[in-house]
N, C-alpha and C positions, 0 to 999 in steps of 0.2 A: 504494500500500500504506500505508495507515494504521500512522504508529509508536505505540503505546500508554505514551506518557509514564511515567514513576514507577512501569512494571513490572520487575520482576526482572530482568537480563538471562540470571544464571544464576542456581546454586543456590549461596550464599556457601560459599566456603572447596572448591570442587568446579569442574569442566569438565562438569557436567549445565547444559546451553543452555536456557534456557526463551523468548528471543526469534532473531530473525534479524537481520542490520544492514540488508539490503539484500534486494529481489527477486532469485530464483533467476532467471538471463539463460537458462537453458534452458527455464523452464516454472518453472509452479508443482505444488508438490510434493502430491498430492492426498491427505487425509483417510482414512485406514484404520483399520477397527477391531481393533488387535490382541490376539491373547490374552496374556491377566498370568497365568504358570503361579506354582504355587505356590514352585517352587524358585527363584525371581529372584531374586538376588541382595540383601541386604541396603539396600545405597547405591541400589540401582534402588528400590525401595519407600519409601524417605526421600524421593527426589527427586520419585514421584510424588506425596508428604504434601506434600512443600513445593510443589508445581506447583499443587497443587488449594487447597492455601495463598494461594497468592499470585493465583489465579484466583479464589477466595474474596474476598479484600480488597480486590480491585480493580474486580472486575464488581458481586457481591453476586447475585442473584437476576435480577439486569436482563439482556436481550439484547445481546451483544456483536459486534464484529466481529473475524472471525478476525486480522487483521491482520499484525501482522511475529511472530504467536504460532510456535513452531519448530510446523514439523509431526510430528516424530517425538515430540518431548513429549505434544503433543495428542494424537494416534493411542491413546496408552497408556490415554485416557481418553475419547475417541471411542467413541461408543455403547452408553457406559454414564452416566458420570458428568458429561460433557457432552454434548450432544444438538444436531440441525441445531434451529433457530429456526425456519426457513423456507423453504416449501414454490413453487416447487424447489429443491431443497440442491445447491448445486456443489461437490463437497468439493476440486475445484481450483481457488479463488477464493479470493483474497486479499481480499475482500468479502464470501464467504460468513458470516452470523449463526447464531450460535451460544448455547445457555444452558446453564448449570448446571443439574443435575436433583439438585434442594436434598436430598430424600430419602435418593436412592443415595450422594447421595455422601457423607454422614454418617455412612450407614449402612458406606460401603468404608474411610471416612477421616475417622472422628472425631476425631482427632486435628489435623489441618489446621482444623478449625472454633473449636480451642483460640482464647483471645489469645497469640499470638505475637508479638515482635519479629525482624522482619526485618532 
């Protein structure tokens, strides 16, 4: 499992996870796209600005590897605002590539495209 250096490990000042420390000893946790209702919660809606923030300043447009990325952070943003890279997708692979779809997610999270200090 590739650890992605100089990434966030959460969201400062919060217990929102945006890495893992270690591979899951039972499996790997697979890739789901879940629905963002409008009534989420306030801190759930920051956390995915700064997720997509910090996925922003780190990938850029480039193809990533999912790596020690948390899967339930991901999922939030799975199949919309990031997309499989490549064709097979294993969405339980800790090797599976991944990109940002520069568009959508501008268009869901202009605010994360801000300059920010993290």
């Amino acid at each position: 499992m590739l650890k992605h250096r100089g990434f966030p490990g959460r969201m400062p000042s919060t217990d929102f996870q945006f890495t893992i420390r270690r591979a899951n000893p039972k499996g790997v946790t697979p890739l789901t796209k879940r629905e963002r209702f409008r009534d989420r919660r306030p801190a759930d809606r920051r956390a995915d600005v700064a997720f997509m923030a910090a996925l922003w300043q780190h990938f850029g447009d480039q193809p990533f590897e999912r790596g020690n990325l948390d899967a339930g952070r991901l999922s939030w943003l799975f199949g919309r605002e990031v997309l499989p890279a490549e064709e097979p997708f294993d969405p339980a692979s800790y090797d599976a590539m991944l990109v940002i779809d520069e568009a959508v997610a501008r268009a869901s999270f202009p605010e994360a495209f801000e300059e920010v200090e993290w």
